[in-house]
PDB file with SEQRES, HELIX, SHEET and CRYST1 records, atoms N, CA, C and O in Angstrom:
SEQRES   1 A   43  UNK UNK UNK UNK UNK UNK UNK UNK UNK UNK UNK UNK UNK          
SEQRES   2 A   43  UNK UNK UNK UNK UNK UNK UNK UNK UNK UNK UNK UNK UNK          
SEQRES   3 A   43  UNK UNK UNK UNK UNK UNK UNK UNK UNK UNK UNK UNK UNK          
SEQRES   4 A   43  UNK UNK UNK UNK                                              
HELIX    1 AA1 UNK A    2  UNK A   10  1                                   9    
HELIX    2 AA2 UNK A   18  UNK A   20  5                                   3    
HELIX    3 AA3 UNK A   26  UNK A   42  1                                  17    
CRYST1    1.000    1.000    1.000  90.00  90.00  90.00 P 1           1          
ATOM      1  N   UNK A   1      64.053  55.535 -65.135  1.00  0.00           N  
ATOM      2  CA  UNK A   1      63.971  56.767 -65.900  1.00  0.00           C  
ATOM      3  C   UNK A   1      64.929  57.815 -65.334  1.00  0.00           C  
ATOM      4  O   UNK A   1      65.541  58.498 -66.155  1.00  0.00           O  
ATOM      5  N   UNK A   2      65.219  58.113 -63.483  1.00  0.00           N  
ATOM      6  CA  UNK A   2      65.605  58.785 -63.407  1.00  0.00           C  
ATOM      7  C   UNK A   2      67.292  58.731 -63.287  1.00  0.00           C  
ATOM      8  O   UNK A   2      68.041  59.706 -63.217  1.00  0.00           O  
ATOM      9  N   UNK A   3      67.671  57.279 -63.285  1.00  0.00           N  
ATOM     10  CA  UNK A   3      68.808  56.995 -63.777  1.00  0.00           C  
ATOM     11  C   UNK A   3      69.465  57.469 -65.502  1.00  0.00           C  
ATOM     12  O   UNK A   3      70.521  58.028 -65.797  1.00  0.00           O  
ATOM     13  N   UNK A   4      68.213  56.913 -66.479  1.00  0.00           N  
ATOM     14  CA  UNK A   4      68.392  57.277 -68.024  1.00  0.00           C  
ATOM     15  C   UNK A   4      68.851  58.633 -67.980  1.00  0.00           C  
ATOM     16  O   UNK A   4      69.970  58.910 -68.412  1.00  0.00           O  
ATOM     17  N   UNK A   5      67.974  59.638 -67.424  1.00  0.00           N  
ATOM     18  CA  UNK A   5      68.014  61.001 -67.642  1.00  0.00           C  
ATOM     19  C   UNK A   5      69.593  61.737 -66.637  1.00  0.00           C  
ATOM     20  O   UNK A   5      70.154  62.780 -66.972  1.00  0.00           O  
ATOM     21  N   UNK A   6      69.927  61.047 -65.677  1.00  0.00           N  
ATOM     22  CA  UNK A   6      71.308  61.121 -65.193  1.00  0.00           C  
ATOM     23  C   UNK A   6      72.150  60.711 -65.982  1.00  0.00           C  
ATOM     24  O   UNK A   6      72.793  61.658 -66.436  1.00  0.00           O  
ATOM     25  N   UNK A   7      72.564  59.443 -66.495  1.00  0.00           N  
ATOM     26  CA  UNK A   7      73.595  59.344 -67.800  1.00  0.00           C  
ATOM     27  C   UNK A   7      73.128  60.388 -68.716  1.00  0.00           C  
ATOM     28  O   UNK A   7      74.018  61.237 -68.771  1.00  0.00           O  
ATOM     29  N   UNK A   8      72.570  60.571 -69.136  1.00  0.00           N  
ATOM     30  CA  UNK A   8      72.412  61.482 -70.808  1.00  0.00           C  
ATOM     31  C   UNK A   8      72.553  62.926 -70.258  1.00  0.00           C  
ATOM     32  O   UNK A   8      72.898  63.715 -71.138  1.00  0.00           O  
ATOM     33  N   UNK A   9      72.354  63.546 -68.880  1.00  0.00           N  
ATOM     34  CA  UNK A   9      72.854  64.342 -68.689  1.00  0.00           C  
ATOM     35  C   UNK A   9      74.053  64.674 -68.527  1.00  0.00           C  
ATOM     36  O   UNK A   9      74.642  65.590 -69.102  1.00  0.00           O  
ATOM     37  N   UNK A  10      74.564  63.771 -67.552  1.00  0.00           N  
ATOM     38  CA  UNK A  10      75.881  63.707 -67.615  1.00  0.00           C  
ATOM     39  C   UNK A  10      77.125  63.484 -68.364  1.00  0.00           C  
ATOM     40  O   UNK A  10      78.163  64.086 -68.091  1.00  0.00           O  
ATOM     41  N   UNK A  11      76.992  62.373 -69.574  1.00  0.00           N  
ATOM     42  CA  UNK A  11      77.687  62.116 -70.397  1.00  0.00           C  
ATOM     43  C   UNK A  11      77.707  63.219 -71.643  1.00  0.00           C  
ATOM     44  O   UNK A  11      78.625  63.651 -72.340  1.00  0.00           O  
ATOM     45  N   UNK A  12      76.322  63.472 -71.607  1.00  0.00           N  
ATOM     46  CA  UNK A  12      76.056  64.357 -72.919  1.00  0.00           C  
ATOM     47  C   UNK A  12      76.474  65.491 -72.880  1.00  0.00           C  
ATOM     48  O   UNK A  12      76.919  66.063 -73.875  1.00  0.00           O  
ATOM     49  N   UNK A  13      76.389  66.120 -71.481  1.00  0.00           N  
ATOM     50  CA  UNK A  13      76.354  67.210 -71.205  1.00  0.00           C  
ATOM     51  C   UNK A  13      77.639  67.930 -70.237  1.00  0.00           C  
ATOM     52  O   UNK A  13      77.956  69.119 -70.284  1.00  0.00           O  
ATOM     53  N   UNK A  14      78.086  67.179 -69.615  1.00  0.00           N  
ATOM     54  CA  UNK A  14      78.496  67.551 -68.301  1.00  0.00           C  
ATOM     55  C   UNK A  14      80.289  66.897 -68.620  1.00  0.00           C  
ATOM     56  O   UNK A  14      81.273  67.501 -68.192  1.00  0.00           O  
ATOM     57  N   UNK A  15      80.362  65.869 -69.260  1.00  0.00           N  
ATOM     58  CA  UNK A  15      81.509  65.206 -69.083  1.00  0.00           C  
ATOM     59  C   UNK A  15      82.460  65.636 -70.158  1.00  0.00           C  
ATOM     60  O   UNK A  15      82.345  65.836 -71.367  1.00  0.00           O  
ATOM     61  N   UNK A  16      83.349  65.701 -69.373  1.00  0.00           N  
ATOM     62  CA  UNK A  16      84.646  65.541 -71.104  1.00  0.00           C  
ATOM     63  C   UNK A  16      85.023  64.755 -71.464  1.00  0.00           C  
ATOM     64  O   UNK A  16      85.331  63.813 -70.734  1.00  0.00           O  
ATOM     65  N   UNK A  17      85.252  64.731 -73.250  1.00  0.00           N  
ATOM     66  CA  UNK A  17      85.281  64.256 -73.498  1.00  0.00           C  
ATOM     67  C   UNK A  17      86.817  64.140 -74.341  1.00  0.00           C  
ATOM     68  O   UNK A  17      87.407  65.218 -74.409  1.00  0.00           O  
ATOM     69  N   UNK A  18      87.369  63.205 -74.848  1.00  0.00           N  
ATOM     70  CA  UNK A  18      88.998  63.350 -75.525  1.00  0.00           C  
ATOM     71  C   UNK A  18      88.705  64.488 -76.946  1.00  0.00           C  
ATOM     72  O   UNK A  18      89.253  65.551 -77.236  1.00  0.00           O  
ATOM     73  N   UNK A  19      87.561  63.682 -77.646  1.00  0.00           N  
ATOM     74  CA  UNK A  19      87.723  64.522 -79.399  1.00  0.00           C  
ATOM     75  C   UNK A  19      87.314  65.825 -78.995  1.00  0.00           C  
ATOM     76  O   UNK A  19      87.235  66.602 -79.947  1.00  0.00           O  
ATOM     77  N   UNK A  20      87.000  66.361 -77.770  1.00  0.00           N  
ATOM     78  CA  UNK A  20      86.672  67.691 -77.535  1.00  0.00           C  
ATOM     79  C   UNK A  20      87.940  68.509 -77.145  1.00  0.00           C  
ATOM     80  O   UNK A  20      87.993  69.736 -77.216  1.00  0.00           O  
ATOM     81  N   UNK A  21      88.757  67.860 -76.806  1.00  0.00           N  
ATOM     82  CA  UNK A  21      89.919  68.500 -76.648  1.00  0.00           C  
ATOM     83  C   UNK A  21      89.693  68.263 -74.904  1.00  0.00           C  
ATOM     84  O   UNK A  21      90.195  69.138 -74.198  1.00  0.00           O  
ATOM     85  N   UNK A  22      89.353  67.733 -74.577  1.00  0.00           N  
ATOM     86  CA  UNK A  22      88.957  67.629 -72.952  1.00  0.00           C  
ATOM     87  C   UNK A  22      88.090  68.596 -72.446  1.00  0.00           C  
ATOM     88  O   UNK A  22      88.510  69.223 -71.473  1.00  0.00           O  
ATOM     89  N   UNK A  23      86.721  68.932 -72.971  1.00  0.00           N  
ATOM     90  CA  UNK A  23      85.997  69.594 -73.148  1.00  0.00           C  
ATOM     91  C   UNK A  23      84.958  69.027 -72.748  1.00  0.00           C  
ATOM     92  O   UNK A  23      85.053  67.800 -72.751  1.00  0.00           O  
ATOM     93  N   UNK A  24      83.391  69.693 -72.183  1.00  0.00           N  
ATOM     94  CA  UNK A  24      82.343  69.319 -71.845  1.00  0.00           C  
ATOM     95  C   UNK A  24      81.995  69.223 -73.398  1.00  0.00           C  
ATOM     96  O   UNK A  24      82.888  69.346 -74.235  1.00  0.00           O  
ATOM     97  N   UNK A  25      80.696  69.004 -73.747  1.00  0.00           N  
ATOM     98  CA  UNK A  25      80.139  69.157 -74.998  1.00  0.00           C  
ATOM     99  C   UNK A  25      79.025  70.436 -75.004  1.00  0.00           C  
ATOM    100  O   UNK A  25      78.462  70.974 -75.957  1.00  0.00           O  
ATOM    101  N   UNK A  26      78.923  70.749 -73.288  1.00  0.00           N  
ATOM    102  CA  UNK A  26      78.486  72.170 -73.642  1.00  0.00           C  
ATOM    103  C   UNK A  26      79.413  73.169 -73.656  1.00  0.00           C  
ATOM    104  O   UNK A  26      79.339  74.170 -74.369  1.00  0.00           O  
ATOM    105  N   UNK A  27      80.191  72.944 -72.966  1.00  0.00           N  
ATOM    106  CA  UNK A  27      81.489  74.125 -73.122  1.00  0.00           C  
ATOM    107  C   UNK A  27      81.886  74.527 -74.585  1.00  0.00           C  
ATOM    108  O   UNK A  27      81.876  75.683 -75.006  1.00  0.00           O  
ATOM    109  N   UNK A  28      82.278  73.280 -75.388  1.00  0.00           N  
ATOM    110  CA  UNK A  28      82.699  72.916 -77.032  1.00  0.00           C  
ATOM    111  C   UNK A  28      81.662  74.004 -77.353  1.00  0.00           C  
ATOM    112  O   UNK A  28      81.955  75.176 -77.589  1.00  0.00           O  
ATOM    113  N   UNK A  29      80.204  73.406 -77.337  1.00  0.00           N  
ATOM    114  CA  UNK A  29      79.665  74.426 -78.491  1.00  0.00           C  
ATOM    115  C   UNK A  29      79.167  76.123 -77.843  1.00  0.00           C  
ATOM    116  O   UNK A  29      78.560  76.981 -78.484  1.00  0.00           O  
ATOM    117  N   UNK A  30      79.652  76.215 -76.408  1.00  0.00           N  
ATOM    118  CA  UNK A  30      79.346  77.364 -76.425  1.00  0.00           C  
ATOM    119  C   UNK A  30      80.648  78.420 -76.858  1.00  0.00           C  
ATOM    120  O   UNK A  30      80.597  79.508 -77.432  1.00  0.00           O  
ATOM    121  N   UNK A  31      81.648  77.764 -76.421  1.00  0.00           N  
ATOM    122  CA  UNK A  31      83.165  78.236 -77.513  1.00  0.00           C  
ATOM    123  C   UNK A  31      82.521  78.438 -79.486  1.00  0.00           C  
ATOM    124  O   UNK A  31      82.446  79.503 -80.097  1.00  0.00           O  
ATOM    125  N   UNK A  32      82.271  77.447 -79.863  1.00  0.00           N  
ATOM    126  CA  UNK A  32      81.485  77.617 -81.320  1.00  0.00           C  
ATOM    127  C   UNK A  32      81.107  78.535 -81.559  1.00  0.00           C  
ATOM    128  O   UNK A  32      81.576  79.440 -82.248  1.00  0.00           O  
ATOM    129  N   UNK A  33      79.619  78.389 -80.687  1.00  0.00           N  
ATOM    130  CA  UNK A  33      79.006  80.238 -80.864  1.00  0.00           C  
ATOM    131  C   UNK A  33      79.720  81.288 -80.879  1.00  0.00           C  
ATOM    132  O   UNK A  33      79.520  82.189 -81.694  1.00  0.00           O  
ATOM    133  N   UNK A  34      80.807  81.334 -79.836  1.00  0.00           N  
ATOM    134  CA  UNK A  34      81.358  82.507 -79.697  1.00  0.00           C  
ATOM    135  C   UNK A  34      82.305  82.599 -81.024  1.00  0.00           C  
ATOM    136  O   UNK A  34      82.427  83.727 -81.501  1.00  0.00           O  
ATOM    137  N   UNK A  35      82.808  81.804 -81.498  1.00  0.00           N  
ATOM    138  CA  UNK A  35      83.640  81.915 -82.294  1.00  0.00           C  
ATOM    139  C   UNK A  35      82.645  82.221 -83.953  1.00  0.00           C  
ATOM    140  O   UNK A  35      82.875  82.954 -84.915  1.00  0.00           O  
ATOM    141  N   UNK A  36      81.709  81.418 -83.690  1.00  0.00           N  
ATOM    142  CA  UNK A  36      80.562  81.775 -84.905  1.00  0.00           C  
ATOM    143  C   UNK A  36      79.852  83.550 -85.278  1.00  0.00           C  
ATOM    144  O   UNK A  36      79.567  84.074 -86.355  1.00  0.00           O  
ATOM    145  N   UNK A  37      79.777  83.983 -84.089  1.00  0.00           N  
ATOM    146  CA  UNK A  37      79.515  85.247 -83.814  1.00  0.00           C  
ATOM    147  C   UNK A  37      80.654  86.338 -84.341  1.00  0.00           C  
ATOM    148  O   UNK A  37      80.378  87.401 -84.897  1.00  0.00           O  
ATOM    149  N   UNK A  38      82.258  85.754 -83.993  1.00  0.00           N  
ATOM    150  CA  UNK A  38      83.168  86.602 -84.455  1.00  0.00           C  
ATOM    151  C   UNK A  38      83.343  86.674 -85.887  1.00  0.00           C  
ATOM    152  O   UNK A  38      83.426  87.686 -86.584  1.00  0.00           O  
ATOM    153  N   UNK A  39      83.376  85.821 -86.127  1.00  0.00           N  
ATOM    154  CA  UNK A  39      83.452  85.553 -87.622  1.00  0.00           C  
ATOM    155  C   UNK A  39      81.842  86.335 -88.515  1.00  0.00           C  
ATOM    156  O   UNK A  39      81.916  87.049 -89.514  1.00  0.00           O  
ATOM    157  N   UNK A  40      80.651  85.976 -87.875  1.00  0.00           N  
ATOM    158  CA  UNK A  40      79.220  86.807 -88.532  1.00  0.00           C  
ATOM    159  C   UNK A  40      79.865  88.118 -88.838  1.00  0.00           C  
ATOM    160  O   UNK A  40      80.152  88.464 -89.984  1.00  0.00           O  
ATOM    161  N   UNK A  41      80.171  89.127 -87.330  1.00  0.00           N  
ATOM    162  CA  UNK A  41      80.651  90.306 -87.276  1.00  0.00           C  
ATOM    163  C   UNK A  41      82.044  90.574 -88.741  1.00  0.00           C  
ATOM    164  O   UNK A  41      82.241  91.675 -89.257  1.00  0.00           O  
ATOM    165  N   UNK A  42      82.584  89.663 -89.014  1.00  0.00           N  
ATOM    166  CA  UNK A  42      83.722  90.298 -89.747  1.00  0.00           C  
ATOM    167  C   UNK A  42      83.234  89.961 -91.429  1.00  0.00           C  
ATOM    168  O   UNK A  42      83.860  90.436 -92.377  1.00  0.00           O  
ATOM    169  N   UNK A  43      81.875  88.961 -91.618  1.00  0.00           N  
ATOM    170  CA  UNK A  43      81.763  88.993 -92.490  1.00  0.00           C  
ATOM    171  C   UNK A  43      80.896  90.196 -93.363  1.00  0.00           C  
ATOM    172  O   UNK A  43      80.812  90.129 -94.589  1.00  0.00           O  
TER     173      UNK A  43                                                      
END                                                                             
């Protein structure tokens, strides 16, 4: 289990990835938000 929960953290979370642009996948969507937020504001 505490192996499972090390890959899925890590891969899911922690690693970069190519289609991210070499990006974590939390980094990616916390860029999103920010960019989601700019765009709310101008609409």
């Amino acid at each position: 289990r505490e192996i499972l929960e090390y890959m899925l953290g890590y891969y899911s979370q922690l690693r970069p990835h190519h289609y991210n642009g070499g990006l974590a996948p939390n980094e990616t969507e916390r860029r999103y938000w920010l960019g989601y937020k700019d765009v709310a504001k101008i609409s």
